[in-house]
C-alpha positions as CSV (number, residue, x, y, z in Angstrom):
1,X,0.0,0.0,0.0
2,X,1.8,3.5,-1.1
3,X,2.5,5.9,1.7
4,X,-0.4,8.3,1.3
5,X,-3.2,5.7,1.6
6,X,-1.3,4.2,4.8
7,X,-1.3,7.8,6.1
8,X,-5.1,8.5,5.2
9,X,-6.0,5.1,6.9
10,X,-3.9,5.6,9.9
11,X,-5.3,9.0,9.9
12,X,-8.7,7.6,9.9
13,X,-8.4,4.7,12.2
14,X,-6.7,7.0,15.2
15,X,-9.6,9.6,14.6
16,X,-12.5,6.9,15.1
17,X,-9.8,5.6,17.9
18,X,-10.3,9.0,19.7
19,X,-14.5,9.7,18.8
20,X,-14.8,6.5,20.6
21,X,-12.6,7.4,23.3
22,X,-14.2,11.0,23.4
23,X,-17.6,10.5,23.3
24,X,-16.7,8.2,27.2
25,X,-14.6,10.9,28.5
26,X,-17.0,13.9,27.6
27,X,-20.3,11.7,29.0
28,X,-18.5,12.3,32.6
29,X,-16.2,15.5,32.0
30,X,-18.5,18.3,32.4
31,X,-20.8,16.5,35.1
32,X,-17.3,15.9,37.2
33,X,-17.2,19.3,38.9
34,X,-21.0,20.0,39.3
35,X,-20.6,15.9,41.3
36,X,-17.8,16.8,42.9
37,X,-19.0,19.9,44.5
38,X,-23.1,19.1,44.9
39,X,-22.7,15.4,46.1
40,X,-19.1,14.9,47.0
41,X,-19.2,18.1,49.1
42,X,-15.8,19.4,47.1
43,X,-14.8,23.1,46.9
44,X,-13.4,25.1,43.8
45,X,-10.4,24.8,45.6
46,X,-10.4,20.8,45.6
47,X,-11.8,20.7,41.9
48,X,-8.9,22.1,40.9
49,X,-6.3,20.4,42.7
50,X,-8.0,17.3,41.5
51,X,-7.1,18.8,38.4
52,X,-3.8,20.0,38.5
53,X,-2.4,17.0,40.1
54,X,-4.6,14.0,37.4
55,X,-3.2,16.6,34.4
56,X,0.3,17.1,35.6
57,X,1.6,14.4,36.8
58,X,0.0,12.3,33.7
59,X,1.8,14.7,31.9
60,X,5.2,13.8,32.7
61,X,4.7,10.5,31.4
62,X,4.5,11.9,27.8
63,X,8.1,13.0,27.2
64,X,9.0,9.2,28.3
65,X,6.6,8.0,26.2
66,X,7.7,9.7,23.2
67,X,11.1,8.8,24.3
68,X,10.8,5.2,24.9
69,X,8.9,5.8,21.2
70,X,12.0,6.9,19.5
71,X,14.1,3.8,21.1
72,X,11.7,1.2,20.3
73,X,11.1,2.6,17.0
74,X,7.0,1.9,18.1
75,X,4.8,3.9,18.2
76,X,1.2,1.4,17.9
77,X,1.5,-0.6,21.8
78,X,2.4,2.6,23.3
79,X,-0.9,4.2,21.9
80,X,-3.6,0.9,22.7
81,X,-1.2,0.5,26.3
82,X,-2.6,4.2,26.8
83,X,-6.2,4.4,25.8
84,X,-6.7,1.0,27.9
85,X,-5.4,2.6,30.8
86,X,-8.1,5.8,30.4
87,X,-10.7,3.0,30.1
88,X,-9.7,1.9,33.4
89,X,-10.3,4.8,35.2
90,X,-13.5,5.2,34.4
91,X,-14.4,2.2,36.4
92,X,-12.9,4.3,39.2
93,X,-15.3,6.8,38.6
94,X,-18.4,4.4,38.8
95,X,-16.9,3.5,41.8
96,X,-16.4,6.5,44.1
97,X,-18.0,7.7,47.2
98,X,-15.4,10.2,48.0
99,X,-13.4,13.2,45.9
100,X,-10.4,11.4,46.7
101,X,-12.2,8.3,44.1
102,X,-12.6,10.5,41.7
103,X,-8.9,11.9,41.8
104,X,-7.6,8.0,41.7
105,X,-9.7,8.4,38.3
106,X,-8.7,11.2,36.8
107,X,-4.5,10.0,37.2
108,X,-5.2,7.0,36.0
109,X,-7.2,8.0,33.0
110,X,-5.0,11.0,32.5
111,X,-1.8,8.6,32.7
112,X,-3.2,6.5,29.8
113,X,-3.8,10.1,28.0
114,X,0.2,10.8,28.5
115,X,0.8,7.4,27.8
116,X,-0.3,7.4,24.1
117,X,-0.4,11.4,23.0
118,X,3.3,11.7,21.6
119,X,3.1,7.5,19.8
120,X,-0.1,9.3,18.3
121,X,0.8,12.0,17.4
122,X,4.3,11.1,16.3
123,X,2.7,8.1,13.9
124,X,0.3,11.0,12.6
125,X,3.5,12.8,11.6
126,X,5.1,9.7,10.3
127,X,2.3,8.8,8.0
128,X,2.1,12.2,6.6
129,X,4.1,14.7,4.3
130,X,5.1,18.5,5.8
131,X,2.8,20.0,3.1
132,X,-0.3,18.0,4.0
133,X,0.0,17.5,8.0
134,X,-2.0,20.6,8.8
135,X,-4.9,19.0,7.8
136,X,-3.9,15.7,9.1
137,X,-3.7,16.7,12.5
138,X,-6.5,19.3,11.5
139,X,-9.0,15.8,10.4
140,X,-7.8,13.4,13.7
141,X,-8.8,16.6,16.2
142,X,-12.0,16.9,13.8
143,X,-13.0,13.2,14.4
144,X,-12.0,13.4,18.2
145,X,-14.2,16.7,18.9
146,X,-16.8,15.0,17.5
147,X,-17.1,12.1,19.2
148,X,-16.8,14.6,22.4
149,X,-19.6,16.5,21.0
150,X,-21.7,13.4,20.8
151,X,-20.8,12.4,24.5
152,X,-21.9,15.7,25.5
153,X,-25.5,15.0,23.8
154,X,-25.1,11.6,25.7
155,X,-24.6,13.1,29.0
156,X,-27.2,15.4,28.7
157,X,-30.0,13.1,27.1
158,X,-29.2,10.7,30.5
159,X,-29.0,13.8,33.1
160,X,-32.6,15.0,31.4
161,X,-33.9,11.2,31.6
162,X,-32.0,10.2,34.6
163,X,-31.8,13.4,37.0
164,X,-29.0,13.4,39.4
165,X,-28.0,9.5,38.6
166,X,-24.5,10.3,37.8
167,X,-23.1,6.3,38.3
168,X,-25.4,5.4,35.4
169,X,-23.6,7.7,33.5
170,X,-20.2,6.4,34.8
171,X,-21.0,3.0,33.8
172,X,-22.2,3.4,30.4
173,X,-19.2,5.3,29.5
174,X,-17.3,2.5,29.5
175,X,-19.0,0.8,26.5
176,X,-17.2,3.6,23.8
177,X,-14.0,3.6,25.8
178,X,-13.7,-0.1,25.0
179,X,-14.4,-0.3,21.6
180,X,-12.0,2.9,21.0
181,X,-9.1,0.4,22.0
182,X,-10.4,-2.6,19.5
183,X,-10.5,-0.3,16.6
184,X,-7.0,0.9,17.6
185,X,-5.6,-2.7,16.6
186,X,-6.2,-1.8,13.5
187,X,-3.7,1.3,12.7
188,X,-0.4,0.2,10.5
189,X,3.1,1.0,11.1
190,X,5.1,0.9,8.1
191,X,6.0,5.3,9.2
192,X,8.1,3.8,12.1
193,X,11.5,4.4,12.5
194,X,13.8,1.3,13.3
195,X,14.8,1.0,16.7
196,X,18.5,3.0,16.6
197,X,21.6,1.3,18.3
198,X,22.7,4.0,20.2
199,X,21.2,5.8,22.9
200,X,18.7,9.3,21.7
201,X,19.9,12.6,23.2
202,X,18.1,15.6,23.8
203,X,20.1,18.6,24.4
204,X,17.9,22.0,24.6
205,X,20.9,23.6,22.9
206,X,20.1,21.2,19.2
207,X,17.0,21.7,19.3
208,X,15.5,24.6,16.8
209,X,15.8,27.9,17.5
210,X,12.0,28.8,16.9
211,X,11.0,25.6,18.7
212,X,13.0,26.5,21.8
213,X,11.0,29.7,21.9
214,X,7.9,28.1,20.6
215,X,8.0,25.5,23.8
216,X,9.1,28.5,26.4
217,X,6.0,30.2,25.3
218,X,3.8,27.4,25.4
219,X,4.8,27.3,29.4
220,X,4.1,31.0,29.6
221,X,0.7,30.6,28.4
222,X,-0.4,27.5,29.9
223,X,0.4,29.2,33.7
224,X,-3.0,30.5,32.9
225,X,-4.6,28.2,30.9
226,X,-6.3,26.2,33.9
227,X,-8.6,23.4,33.1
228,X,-11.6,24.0,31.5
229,X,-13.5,22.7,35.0
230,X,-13.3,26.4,35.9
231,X,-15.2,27.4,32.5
232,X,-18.3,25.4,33.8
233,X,-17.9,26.1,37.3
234,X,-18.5,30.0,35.7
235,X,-21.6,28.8,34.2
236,X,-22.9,27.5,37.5
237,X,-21.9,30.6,39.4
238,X,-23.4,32.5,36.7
239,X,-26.9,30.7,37.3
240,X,-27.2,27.8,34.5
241,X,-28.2,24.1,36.1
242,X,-26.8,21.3,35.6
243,X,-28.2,20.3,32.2
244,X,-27.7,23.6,30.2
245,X,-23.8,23.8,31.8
246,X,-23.8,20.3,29.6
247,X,-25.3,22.2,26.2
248,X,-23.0,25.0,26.8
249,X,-20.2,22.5,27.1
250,X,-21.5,21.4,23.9
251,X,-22.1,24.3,21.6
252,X,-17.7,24.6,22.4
253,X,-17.2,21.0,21.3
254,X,-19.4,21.3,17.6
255,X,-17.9,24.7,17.4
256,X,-14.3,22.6,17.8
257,X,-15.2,20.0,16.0
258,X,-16.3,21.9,12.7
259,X,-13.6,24.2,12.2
260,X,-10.0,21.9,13.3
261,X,-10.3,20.7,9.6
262,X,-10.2,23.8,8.3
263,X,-8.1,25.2,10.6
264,X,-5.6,22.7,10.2
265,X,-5.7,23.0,6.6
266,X,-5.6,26.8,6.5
267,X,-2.1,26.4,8.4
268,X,-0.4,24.4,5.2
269,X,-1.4,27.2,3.2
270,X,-0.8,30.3,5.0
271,X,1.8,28.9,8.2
272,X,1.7,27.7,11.4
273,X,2.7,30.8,13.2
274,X,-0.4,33.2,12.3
275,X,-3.4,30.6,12.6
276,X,-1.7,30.4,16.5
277,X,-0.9,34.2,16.9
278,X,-5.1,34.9,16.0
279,X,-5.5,31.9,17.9
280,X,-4.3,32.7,21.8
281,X,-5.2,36.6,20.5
282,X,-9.1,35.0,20.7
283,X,-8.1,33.4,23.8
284,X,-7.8,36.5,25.8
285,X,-10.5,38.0,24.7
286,X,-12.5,35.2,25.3
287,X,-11.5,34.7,28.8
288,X,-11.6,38.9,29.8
289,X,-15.1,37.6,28.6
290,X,-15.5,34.9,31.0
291,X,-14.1,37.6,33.7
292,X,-16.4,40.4,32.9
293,X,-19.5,39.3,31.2
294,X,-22.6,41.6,32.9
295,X,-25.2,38.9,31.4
296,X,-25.3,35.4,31.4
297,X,-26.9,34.8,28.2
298,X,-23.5,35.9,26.8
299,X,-21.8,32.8,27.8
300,X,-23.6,30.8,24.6
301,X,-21.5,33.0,22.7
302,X,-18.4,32.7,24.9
303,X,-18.3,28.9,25.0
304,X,-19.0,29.1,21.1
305,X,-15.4,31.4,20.6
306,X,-13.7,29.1,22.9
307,X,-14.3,26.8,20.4
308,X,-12.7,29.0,17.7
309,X,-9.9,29.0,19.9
310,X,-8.9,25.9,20.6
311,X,-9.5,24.8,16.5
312,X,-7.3,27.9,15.5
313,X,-4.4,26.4,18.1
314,X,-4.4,22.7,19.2
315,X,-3.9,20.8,15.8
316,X,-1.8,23.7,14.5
317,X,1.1,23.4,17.8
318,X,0.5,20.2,16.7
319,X,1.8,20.3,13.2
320,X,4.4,23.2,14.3
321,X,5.8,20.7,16.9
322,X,6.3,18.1,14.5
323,X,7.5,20.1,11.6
324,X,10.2,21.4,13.8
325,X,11.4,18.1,15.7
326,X,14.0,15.9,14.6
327,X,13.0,13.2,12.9
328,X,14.8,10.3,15.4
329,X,13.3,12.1,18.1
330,X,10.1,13.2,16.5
331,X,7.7,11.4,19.8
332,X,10.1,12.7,22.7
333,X,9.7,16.6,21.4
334,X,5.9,16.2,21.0
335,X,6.0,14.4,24.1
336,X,8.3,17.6,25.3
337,X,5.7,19.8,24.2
338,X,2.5,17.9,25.2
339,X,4.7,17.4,28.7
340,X,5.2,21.4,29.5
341,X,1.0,22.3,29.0
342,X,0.2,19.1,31.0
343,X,3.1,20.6,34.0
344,X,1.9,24.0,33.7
345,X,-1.5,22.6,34.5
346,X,-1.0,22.2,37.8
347,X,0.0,25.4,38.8
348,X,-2.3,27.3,36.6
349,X,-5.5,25.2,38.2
350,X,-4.6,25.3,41.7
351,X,-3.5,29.0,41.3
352,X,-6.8,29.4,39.2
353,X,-8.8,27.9,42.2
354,X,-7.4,30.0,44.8
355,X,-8.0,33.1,43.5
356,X,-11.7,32.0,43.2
357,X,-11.7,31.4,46.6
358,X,-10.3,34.6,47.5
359,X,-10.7,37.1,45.4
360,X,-13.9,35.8,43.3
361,X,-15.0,34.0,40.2
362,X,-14.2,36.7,37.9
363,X,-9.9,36.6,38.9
364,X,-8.6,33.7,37.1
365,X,-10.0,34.7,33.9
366,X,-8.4,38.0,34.2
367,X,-5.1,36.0,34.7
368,X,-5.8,33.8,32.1
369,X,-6.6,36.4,29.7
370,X,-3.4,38.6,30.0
371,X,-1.5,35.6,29.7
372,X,-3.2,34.7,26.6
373,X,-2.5,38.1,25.1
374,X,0.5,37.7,26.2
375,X,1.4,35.0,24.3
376,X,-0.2,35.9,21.0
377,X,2.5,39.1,21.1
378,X,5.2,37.1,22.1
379,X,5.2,34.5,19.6
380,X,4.5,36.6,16.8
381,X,7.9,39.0,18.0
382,X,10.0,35.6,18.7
383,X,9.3,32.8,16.1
């Protein structure tokens, strides 16, 4: 089979991999903070703890994924090791009857998620040409937001149906999650690199100049990128129950969903750099939104610009990432990458939570959205 139809197929295959996967994982996402905090009797503060620690420390596992990637020259066992372990922890999640269950869950599911992101991505990459892996990554995030968007519809048709029966919603979860993993058996590796004799090194000092700033500016940005927990917990405090927090959740995920595509295939055509400078510029403004918004109504159009956001940036970092790695260590740089947001995380969340506490809902938005500004002015002086 010639390159470009293995790349299509692998494409395809890791995208129905992650809808599957997606449409588990957003049945319980957005219901986690509104069941933490109304029957679990959590605080803002513990939400995002629960956060920061299940995000971070998952996250250091994907530099040593992509690492032990690279070695192996594998990228396929790392990837079904990783979305097994995610389906795992949503049996945690059926189980609890404390918050500390529920943070048990969130590692171990976020631990598969680090586990597998950088042999993903990486075999994306590998299956793909430079002139066509905008849209490759644009396609896979396309296919993945969609199958979050459906879990979305999921969790709300069983909250509407089911009031308040969170488990149930647990439980079925784990239906998608496993057939995610059969599919994955089915991706090809012919893109693999052949395990090398000696050992990989990597020095900051060989790595590309406009990916060294690229990454330090990923780490400035991400200190106030906190989950998006705090984004629904905003909702809440703003007044929306339980079931239209869920359809705002969703209008961000269709809004995702529709445009990665194009945004990843407007970055082949007109660069990497600009489609993430507009990107984190929306960003800013979206979260000074979040922070100041006099009506509530408003956050329909809010969560719908999020959206915009994360299309015009998450496939494209990816691309950018991969179009600036070395090719032998092409898993351990996205890995790198993937392993500074998931680290900044922590921070950023738990920081994010206590200034709710203190100073009030509207405080880590206002961090968030200088930071984001920030960011869009720094990587359009720098790279």
């Amino acid at each position: 089979m010639r390159r470009s139809n293995i790349g299509f197929f692998n494409v395809v295959v890791l995208g129905l991999t992650s809808f599957l996967t997606d449409v588990s994982t957003e049945m319980v996402y957005p219901l986690l903070p509104l069941y933490l905090t109304t029957r679990l009797g959590a605080s803002p503060s513990i939400v995002g703890l629960i956060e920061g620690i299940a995000e971070s420390l998952a996250s250091l596992t994907k530099v040593f994924s992509g690492y032990v990637s690279d070695r192996v020259g594998r990228r396929k066992p790392l990837a079904i090791a990783g979305y097994a372990s995610s389906t795992l922890g949503k049996v945690l999640f059926y189980l609890s009857t404390s918050w500390g269950w529920i943070l048990a869950g969130r590692v171990v599911d976020r631990f598969g998620k680090g586990v597998r992101t950088a042999p993903r991505d990486a075999l994306i990459a590998d299956s793909t040409d430079v002139e066509v892996r905008g849209r490759a990554y644009g396609l896979h995030r396309a296919l993945d937001t969609a199958g979050a968007s459906m879990g979305v519809i999921l969790a709300f048709l069983f909250l509407t149906a089911y009031p308040g029966d969170f488990s149930a919603v647990f439980l079925l979860s784990l239906i998608p999650a496993g057939l995610g993993v059969a599919v994955l058996f089915l991706a090809r590796e012919r893109g693999s690199l052949a395990p090398g004799a000696a050992p990989l090194s990597l020095r900051w000092s060989s790595l590309d100049r406009r990916l060294r700033a690229f990454l330090l500016l990923t780490l400035v940005f991400t200190l106030g990128n906190s989950s998006n927990q705090f984004l629904l917990l905003r909702a809440r405090n703003l007044g929306f129950d339980a079931t239209t927090v869920v359809l705002l959740y969703l209008v961000y995920n269709v809004v995702y969903a529709l445009l990665s595509y194009p945004a990843g295939r407007l970055s082949d055509r007109l660069g990497r750099k600009r489609l993430l400078v507009a990107g984190y510029l929306v960003y800013g403004l979206v979260y000074l939104g979040f922070a100041s918004t006099p009506e509530a109504n408003l956050l329909w159009g809010l969560f719908a610009i999020y959206g915009l956001y994360v299309a015009l940036t998450e496939s494209v970092e990816k691309a950018l990432v991969a179009d600036l790695a070395p090719r032998p260590l092409r898993a351990t740089v996205i890995g790198l990458h993937a392993t500074i947001v998931g680290a900044g995380l922590l921070p950023a969340s738990v920081l994010a939570g206590l200034l709710w506490d203190l100073m009030g809902p509207a405080a880590p938005f206002y961090l968030g959205g200088t930071l984001g500004l920030a960011a869009a002015i720094g990587l359009w002086l720098l790279i």
